[in-house]
PQR file with spaces between the fields and no chain letter, atoms N, CA, C, O and H, PARSE charges and radii, in Angstrom:
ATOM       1  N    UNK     1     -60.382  -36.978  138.022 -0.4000 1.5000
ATOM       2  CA   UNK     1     -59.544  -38.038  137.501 -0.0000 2.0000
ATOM       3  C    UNK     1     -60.460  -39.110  136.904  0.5500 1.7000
ATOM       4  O    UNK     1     -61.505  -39.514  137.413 -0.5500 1.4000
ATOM       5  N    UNK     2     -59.769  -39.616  135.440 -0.4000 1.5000
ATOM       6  CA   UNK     2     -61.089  -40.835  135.195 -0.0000 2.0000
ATOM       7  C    UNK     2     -60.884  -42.104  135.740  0.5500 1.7000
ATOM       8  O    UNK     2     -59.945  -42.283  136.516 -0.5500 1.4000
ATOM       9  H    UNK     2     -58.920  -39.287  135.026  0.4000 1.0000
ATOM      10  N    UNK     3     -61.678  -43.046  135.418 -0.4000 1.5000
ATOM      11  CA   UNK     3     -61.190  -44.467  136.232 -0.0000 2.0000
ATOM      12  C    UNK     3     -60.320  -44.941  135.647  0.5500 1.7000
ATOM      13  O    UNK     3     -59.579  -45.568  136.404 -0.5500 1.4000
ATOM      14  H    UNK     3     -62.441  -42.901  134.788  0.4000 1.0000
ATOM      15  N    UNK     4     -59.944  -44.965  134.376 -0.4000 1.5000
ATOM      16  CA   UNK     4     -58.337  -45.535  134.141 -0.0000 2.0000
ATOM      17  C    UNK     4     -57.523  -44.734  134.642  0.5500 1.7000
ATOM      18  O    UNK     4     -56.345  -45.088  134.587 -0.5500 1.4000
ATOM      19  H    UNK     4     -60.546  -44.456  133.761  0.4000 1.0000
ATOM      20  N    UNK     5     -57.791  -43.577  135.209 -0.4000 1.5000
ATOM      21  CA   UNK     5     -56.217  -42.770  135.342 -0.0000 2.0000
ATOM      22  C    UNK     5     -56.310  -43.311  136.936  0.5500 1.7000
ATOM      23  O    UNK     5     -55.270  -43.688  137.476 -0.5500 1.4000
ATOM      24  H    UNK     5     -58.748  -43.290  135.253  0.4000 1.0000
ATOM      25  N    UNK     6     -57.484  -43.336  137.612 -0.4000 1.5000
ATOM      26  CA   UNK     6     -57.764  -43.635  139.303 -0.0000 2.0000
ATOM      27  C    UNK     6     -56.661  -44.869  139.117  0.5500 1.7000
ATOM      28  O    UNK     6     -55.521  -44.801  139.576 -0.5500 1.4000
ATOM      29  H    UNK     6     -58.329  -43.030  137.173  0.4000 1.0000
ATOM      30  N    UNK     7     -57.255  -46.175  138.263 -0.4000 1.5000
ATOM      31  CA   UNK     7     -56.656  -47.619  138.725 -0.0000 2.0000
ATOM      32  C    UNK     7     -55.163  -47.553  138.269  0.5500 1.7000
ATOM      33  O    UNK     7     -54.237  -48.052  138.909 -0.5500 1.4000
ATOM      34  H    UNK     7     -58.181  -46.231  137.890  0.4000 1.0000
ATOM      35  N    UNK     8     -55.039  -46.894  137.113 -0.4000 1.5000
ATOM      36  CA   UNK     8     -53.473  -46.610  137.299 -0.0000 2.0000
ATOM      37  C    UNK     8     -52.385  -45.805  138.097  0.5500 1.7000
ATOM      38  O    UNK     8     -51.170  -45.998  138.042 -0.5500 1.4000
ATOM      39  H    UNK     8     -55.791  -46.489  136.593  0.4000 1.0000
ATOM      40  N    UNK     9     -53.074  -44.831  138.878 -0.4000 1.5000
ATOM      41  CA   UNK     9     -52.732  -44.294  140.165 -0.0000 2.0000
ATOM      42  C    UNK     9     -52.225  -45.352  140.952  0.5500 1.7000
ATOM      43  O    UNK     9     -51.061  -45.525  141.313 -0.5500 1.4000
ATOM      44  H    UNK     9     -54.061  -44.675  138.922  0.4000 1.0000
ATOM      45  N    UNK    10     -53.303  -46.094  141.195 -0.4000 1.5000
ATOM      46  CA   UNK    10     -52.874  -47.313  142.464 -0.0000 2.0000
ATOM      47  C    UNK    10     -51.525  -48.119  142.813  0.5500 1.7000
ATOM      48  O    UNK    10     -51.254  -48.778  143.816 -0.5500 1.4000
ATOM      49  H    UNK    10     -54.249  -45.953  140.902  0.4000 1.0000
ATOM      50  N    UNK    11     -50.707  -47.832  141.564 -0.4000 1.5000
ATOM      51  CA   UNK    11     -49.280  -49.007  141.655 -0.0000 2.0000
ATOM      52  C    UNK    11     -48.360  -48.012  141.976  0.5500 1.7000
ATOM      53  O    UNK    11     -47.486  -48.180  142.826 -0.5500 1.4000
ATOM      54  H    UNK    11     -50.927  -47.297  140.749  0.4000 1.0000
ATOM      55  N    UNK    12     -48.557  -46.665  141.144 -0.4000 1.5000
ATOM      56  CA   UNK    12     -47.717  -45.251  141.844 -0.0000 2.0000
ATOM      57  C    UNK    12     -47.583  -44.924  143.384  0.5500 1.7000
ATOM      58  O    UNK    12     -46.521  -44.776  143.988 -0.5500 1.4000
ATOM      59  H    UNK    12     -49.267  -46.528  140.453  0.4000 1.0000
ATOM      60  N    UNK    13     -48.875  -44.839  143.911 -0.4000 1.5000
ATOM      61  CA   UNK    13     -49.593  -44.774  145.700 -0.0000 2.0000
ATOM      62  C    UNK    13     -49.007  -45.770  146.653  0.5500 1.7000
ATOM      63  O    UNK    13     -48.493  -45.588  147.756 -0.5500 1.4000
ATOM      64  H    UNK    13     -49.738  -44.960  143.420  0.4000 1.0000
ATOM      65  N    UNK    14     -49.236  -47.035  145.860 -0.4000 1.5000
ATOM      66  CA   UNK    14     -48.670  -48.244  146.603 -0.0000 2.0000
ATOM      67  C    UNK    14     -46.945  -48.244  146.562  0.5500 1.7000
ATOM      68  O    UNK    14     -46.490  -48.893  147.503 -0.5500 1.4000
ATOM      69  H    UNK    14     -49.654  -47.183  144.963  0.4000 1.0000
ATOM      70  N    UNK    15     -45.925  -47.664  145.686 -0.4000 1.5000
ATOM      71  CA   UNK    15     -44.894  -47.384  145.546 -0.0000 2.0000
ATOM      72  C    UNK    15     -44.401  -46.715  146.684  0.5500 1.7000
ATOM      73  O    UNK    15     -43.601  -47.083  147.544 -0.5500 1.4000
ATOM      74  H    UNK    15     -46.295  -47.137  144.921  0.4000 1.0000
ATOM      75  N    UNK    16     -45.333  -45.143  146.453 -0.4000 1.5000
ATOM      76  CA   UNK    16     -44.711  -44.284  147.707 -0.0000 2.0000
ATOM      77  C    UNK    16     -44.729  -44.884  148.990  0.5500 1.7000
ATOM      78  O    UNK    16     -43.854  -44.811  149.852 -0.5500 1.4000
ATOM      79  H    UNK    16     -45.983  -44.844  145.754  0.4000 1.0000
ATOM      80  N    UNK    17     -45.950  -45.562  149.037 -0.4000 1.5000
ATOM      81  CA   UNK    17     -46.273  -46.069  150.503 -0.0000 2.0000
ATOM      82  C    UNK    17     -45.759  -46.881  150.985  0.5500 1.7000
ATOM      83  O    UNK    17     -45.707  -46.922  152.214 -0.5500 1.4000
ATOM      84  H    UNK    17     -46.661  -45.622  148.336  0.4000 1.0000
ATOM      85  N    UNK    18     -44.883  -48.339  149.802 -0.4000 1.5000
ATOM      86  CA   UNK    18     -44.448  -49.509  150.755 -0.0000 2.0000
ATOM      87  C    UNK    18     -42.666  -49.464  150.030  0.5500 1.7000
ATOM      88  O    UNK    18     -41.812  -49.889  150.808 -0.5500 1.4000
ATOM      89  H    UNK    18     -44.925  -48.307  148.803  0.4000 1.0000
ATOM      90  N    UNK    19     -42.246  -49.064  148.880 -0.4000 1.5000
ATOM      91  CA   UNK    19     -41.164  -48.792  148.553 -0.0000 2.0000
ATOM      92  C    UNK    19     -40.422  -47.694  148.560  0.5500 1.7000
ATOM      93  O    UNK    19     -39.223  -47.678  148.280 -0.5500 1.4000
ATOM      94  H    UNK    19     -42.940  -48.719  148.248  0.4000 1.0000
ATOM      95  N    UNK    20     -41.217  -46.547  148.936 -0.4000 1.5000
ATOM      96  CA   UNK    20     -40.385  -45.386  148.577 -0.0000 2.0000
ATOM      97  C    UNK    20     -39.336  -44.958  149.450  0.5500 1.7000
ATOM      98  O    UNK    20     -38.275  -44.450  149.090 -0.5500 1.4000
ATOM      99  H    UNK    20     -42.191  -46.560  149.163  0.4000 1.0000
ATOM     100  N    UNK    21     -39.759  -45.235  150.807 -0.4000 1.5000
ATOM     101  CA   UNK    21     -38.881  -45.451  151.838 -0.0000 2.0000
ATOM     102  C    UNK    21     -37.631  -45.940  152.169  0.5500 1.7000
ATOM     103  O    UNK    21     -36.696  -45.661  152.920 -0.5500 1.4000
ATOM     104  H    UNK    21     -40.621  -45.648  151.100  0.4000 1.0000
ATOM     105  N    UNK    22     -37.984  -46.880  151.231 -0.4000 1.5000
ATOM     106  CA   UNK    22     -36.766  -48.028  151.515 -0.0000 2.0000
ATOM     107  C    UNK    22     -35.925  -47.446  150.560  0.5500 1.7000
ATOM     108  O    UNK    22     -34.795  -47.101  150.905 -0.5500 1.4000
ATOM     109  H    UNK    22     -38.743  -47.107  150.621  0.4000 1.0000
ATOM     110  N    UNK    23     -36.343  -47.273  149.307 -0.4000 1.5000
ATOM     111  CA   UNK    23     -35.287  -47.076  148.109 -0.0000 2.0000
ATOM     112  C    UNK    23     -34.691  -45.892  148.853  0.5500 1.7000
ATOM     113  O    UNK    23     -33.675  -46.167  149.492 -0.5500 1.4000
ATOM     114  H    UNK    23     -37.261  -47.553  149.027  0.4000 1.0000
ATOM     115  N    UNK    24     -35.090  -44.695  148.903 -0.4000 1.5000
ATOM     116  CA   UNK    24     -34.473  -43.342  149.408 -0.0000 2.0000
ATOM     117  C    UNK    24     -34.933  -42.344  148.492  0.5500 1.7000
ATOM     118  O    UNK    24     -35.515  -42.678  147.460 -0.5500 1.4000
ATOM     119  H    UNK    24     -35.915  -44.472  148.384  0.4000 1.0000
ATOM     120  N    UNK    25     -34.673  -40.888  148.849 -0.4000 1.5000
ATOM     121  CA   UNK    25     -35.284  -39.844  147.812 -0.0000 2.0000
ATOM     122  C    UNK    25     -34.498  -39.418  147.307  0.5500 1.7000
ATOM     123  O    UNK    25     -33.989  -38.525  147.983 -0.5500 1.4000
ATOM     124  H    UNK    25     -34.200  -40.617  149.687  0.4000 1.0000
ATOM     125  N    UNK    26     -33.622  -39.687  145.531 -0.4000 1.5000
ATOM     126  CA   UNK    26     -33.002  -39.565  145.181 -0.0000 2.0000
ATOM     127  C    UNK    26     -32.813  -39.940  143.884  0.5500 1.7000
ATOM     128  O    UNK    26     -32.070  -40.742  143.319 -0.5500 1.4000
ATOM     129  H    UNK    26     -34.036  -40.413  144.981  0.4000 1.0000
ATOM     130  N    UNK    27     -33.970  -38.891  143.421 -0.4000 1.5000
ATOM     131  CA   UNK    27     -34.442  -39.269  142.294 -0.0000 2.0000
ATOM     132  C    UNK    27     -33.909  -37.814  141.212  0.5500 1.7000
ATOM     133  O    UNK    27     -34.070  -36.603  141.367 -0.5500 1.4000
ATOM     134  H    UNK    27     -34.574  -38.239  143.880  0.4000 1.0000
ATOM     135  N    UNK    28     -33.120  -38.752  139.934 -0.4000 1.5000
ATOM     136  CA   UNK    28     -32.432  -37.596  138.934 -0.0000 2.0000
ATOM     137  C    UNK    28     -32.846  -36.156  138.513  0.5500 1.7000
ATOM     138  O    UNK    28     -32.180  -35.169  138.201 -0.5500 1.4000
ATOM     139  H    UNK    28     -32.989  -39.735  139.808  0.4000 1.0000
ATOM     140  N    UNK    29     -34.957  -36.517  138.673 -0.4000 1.5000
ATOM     141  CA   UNK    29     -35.476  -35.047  138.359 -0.0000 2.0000
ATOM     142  C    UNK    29     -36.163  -34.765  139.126  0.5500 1.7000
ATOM     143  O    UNK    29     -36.354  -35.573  140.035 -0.5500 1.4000
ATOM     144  H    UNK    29     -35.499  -37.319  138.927  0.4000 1.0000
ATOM     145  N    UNK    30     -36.914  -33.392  139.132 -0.4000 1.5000
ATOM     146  CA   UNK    30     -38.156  -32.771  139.906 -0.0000 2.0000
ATOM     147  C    UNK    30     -38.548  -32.616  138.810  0.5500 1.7000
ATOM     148  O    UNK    30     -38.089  -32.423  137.685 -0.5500 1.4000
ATOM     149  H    UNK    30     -36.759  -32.735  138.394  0.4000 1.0000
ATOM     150  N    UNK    31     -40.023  -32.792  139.571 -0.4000 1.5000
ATOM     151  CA   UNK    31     -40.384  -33.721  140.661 -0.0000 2.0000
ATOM     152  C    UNK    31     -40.053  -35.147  140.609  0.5500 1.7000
ATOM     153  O    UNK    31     -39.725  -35.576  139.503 -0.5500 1.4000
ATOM     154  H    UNK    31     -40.397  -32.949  140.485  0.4000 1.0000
ATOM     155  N    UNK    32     -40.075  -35.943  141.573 -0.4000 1.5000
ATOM     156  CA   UNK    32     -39.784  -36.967  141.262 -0.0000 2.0000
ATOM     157  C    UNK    32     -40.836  -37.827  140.376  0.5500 1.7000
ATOM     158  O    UNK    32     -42.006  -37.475  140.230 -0.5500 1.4000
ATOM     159  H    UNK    32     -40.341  -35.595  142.472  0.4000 1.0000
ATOM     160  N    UNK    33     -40.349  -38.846  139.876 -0.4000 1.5000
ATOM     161  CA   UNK    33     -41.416  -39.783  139.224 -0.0000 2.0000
ATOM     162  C    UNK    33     -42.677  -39.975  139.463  0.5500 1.7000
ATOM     163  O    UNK    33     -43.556  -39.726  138.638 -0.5500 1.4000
ATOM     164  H    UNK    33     -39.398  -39.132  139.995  0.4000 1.0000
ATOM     165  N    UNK    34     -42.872  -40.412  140.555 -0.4000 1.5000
ATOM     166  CA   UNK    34     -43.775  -41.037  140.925 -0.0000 2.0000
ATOM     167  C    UNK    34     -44.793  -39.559  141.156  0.5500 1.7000
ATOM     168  O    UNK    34     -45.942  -39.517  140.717 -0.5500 1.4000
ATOM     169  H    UNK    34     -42.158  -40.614  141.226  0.4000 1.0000
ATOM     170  N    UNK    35     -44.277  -38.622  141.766 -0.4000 1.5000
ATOM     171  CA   UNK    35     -45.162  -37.597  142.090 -0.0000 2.0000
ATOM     172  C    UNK    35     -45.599  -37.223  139.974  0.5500 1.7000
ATOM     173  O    UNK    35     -46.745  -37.151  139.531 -0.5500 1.4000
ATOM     174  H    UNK    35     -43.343  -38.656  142.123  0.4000 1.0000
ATOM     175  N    UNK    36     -44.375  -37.074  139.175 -0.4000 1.5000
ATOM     176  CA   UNK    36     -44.594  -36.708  137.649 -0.0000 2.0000
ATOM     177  C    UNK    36     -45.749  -37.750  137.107  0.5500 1.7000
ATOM     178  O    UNK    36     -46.443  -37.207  136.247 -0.5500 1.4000
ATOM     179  H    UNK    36     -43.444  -37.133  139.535  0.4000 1.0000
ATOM     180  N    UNK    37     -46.019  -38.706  137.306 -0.4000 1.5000
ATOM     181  CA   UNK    37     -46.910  -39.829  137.118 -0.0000 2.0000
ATOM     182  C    UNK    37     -48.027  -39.381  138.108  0.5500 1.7000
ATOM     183  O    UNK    37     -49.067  -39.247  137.463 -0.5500 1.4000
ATOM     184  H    UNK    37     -45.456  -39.148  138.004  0.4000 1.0000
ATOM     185  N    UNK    38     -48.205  -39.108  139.381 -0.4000 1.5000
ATOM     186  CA   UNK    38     -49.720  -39.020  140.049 -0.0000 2.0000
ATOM     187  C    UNK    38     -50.144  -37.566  138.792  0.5500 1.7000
ATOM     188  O    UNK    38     -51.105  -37.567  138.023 -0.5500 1.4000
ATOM     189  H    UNK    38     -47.360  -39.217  139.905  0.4000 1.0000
ATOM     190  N    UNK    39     -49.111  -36.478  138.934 -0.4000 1.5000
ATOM     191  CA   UNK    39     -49.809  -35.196  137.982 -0.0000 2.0000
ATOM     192  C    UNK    39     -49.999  -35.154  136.637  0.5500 1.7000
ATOM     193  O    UNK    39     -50.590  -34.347  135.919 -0.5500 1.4000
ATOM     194  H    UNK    39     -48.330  -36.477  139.559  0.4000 1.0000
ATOM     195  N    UNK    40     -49.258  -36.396  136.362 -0.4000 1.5000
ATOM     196  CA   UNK    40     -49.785  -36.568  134.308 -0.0000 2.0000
ATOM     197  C    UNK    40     -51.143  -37.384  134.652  0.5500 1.7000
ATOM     198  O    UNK    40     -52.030  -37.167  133.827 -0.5500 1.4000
ATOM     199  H    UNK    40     -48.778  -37.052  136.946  0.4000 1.0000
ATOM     200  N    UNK    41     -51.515  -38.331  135.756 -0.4000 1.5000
ATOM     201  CA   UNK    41     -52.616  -39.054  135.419 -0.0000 2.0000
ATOM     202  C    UNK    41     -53.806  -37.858  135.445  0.5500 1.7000
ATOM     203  O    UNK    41     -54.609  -37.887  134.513 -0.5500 1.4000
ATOM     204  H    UNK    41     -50.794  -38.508  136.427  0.4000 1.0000
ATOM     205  N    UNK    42     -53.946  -36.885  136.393 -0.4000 1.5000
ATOM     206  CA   UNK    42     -54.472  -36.036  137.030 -0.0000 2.0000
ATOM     207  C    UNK    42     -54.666  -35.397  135.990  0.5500 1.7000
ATOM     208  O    UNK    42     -55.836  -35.414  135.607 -0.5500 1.4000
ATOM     209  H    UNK    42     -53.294  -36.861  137.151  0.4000 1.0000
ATOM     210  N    UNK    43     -53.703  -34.634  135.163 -0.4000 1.5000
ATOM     211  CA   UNK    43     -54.354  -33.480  134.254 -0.0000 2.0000
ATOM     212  C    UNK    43     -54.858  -34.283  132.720  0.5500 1.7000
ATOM     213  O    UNK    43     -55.828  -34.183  131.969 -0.5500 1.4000
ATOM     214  H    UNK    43     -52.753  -34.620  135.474  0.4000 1.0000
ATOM     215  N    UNK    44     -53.979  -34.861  132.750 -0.4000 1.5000
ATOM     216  CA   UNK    44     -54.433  -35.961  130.911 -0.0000 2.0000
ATOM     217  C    UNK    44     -55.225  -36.951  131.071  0.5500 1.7000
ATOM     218  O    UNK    44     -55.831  -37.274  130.050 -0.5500 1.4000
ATOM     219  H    UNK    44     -53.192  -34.943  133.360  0.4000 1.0000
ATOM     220  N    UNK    45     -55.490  -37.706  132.245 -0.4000 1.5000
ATOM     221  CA   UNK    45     -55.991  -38.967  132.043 -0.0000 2.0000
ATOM     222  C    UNK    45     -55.285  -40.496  131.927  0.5500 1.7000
ATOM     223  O    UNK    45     -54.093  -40.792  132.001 -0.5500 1.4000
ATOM     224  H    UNK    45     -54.997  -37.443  133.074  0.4000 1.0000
ATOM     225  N    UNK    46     -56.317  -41.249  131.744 -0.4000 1.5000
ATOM     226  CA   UNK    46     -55.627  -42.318  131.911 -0.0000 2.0000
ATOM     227  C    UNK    46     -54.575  -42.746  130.487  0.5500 1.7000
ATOM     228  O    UNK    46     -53.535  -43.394  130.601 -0.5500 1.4000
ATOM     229  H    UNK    46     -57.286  -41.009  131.684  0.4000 1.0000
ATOM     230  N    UNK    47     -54.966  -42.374  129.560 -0.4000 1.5000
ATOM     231  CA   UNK    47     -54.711  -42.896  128.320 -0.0000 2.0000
ATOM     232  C    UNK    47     -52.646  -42.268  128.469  0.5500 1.7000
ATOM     233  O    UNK    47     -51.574  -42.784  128.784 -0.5500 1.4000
ATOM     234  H    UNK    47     -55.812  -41.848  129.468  0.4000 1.0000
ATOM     235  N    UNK    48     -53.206  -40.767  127.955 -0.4000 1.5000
ATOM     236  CA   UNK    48     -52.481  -40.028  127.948 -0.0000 2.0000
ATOM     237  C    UNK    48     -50.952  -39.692  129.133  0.5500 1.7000
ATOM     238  O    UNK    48     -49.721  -39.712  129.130 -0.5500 1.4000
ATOM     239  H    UNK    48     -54.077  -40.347  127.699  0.4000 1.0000
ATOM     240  N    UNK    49     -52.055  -39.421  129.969 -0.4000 1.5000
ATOM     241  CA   UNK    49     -50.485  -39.829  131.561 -0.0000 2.0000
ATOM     242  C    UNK    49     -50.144  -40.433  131.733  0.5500 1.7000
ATOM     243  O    UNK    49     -49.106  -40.280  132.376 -0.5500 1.4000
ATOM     244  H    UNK    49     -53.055  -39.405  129.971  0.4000 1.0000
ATOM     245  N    UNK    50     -50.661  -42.170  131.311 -0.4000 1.5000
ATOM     246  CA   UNK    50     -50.091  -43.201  131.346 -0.0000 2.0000
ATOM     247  C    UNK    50     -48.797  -42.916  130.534  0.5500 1.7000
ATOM     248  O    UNK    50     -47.643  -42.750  130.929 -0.5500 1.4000
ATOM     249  H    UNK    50     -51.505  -42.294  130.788  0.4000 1.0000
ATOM     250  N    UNK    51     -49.280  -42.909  129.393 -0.4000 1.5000
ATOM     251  CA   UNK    51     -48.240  -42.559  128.565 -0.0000 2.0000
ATOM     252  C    UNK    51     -46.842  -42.077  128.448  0.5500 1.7000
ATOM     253  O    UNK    51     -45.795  -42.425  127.902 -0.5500 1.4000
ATOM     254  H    UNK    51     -50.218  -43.043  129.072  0.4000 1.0000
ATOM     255  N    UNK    52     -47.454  -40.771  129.480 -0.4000 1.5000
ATOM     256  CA   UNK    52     -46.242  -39.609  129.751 -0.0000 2.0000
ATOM     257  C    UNK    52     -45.620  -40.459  131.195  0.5500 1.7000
ATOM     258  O    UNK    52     -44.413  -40.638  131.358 -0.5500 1.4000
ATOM     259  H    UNK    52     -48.305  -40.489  129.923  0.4000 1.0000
ATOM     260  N    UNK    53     -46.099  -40.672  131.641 -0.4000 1.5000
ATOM     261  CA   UNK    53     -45.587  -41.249  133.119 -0.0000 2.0000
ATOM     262  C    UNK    53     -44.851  -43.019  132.492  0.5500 1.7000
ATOM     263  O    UNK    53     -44.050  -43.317  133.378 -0.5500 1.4000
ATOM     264  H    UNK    53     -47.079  -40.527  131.509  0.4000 1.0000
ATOM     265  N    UNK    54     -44.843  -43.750  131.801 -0.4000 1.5000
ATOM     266  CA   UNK    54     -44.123  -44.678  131.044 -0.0000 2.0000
ATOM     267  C    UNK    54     -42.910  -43.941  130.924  0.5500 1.7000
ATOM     268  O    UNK    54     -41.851  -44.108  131.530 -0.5500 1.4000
ATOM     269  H    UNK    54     -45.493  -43.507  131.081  0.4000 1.0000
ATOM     270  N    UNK    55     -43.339  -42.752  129.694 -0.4000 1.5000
ATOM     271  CA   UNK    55     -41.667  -42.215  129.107 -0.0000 2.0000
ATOM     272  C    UNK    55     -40.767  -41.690  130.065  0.5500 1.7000
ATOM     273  O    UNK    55     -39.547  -41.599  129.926 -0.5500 1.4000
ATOM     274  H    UNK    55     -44.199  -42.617  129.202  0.4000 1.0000
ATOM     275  N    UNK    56     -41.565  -41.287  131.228 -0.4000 1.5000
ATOM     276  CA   UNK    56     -40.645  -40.419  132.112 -0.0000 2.0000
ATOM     277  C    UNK    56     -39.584  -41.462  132.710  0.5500 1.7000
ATOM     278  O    UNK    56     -38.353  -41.452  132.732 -0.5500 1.4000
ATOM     279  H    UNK    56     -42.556  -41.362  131.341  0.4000 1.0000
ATOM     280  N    UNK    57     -40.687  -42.503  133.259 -0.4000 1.5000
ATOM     281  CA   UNK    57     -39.896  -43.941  134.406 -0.0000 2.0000
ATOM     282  C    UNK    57     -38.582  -44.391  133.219  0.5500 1.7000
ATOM     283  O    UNK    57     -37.365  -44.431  133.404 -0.5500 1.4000
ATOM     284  H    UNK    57     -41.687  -42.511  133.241  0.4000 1.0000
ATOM     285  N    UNK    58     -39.369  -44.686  132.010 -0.4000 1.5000
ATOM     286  CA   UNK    58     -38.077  -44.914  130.858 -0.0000 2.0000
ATOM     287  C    UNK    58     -36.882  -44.070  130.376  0.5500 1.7000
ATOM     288  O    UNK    58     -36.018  -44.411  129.568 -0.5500 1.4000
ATOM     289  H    UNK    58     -40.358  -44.653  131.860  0.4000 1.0000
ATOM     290  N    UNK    59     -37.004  -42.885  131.041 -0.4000 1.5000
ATOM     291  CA   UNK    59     -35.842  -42.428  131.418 -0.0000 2.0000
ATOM     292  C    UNK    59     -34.667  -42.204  132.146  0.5500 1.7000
ATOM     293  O    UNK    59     -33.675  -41.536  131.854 -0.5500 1.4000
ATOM     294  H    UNK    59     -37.705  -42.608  131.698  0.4000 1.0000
ATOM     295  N    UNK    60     -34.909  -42.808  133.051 -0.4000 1.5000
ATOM     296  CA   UNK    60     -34.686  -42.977  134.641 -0.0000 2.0000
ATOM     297  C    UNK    60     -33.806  -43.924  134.559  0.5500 1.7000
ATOM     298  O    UNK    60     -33.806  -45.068  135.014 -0.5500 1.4000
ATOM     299  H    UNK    60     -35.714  -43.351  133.289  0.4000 1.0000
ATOM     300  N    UNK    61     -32.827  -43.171  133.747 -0.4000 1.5000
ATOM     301  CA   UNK    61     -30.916  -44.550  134.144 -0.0000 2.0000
ATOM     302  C    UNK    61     -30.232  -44.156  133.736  0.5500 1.7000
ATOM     303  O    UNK    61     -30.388  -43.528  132.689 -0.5500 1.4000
ATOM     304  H    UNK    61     -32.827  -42.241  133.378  0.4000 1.0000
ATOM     305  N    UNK    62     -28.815  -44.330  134.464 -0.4000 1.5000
ATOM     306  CA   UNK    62     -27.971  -44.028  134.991 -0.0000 2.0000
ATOM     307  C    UNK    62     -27.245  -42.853  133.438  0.5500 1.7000
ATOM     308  O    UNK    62     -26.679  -41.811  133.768 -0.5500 1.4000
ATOM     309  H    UNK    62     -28.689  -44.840  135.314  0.4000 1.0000
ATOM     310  N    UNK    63     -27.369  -43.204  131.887 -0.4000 1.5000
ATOM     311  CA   UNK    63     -27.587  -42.837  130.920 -0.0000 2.0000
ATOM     312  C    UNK    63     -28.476  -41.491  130.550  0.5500 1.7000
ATOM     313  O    UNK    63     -28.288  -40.662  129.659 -0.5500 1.4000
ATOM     314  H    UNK    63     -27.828  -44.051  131.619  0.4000 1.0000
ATOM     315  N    UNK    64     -29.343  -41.559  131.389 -0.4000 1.5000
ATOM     316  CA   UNK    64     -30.586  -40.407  131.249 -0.0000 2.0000
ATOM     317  C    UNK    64     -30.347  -38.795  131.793  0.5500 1.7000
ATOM     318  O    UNK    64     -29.432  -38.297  132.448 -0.5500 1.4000
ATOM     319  H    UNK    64     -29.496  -42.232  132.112  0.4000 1.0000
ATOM     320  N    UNK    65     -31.054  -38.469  131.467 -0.4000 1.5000
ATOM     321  CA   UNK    65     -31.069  -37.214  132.075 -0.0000 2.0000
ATOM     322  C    UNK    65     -31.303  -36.516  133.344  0.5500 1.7000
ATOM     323  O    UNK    65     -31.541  -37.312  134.251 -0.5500 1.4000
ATOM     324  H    UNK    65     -31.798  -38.873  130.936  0.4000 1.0000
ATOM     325  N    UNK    66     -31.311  -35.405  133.665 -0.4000 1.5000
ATOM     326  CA   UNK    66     -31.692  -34.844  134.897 -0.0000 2.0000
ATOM     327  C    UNK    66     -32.271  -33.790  135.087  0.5500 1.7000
ATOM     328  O    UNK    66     -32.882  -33.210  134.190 -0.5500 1.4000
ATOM     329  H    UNK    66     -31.117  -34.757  132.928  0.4000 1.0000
ATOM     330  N    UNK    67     -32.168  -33.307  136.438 -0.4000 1.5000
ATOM     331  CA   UNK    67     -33.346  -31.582  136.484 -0.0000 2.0000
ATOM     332  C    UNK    67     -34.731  -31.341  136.706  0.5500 1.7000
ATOM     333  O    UNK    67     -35.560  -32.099  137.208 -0.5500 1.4000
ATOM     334  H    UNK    67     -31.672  -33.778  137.168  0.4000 1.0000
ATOM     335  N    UNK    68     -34.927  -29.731  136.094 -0.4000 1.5000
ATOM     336  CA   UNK    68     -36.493  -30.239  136.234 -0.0000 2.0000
ATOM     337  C    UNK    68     -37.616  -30.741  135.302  0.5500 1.7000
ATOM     338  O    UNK    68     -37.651  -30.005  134.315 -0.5500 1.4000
ATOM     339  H    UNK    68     -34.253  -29.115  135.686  0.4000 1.0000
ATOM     340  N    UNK    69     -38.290  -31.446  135.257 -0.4000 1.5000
ATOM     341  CA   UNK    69     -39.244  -31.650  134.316 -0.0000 2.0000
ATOM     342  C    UNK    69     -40.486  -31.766  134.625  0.5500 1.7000
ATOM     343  O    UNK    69     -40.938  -32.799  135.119 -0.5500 1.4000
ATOM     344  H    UNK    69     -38.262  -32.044  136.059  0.4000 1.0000
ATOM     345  N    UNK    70     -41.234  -30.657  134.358 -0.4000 1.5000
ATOM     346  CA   UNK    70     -42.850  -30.572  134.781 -0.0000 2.0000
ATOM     347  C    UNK    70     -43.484  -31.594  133.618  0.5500 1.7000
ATOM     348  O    UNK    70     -42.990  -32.285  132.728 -0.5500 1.4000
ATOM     349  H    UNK    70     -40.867  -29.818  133.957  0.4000 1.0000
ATOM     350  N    UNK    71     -45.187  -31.257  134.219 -0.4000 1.5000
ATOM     351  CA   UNK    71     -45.786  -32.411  133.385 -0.0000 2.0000
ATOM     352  C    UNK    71     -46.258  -31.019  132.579  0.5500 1.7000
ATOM     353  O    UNK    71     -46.306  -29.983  133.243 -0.5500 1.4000
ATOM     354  H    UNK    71     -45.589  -30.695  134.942  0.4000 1.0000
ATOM     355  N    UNK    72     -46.626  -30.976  131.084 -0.4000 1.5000
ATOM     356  CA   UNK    72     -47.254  -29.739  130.175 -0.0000 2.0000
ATOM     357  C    UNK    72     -48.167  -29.938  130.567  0.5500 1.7000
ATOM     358  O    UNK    72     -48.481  -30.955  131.185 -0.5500 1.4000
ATOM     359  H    UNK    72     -46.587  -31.817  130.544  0.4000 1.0000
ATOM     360  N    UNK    73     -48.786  -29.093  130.334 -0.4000 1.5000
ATOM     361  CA   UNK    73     -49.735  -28.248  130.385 -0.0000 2.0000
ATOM     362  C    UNK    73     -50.587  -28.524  129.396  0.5500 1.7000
ATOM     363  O    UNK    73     -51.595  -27.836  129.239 -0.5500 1.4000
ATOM     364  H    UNK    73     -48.531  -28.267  129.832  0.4000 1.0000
């Protein structure tokens, strides 16, 4: 992972760990967000997964879609 994708990890990590709980698991796609955001930073980087992990969260209402959606390849 590079260091922009590491420091942008950190607000995802801190999510699962102090909000995710509370909100509940009940999230429109698989995987959920936050896990679709740790695996776009992981395979693309920071630039790039950022990116993809933005569009995904910006999908995420009540308007949006559902199912599964992997991160490409």
């Amino acid at each position: 992972m590079t260091p922009l994708a590491r420091l942008l990890s950190l607000p995802v990590k801190g999510y699962r760990l102090i909000f995710s709980p509370w909100v509940g698991y009940n999230c429109r796609y698989h995987p959920t967000c936050s896990a679709y955001a740790l695996e776009a930073l992981a395979k693309h980087g920071g630039i790039k997964g950022g990116w993809m992990a933005a569009r995904r969260i910006s999908r995420c209402h009540p308007w949006g879609g559902s199912g599964i959606d992997n991160v490409p390849g």
